[in-house]
C-alpha positions, 0 to 999 in steps of 0.5 A: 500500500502506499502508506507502506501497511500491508495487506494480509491475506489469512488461508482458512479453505479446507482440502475438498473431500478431506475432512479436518480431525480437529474440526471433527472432534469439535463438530465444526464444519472448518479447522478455523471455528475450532473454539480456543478460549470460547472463540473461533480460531479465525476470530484470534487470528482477525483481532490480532491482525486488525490491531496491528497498526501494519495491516491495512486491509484483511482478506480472509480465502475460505471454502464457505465465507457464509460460515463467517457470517456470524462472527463480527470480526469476519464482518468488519 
């Protein structure tokens, strides 16, 4: 960017045909709503990377963007 933040691009897409065994045992569809101190995993991963004065745009690559539907973070 031309105020030299950068752009970060977080990967939170699945394998097709594979299912995650961490997100089975949690019963979530993808690896990255696996729940860490009663969070999604990829909601962690969006606060720190909004909070860094760096980024300037978070770009989110996920099978499924509708599962991101219910997390503010996600929205914002």
């Amino acid at each position: 960017m031309a105020d030299g933040r950068i752009t970060a691009l977080v990967l939170a897409g699945r394998r097709d045909g594979v299912i995650d065994p961490l997100a089975a045992a949690f019963g979530v569809e993808d690896k990255c709503l696996v729940p860490i101190a009663g969070q999604p995993l990829i909601a962690h991963v969006l606060r720190a990377l909004a909070s860094s004065p760096l980024v300037a745009r978070i770009i989110v690559s996920i099978n499924d963007p509708s599962l991101l539907a219910d997390l503010p973070i996600a929205r914002a």
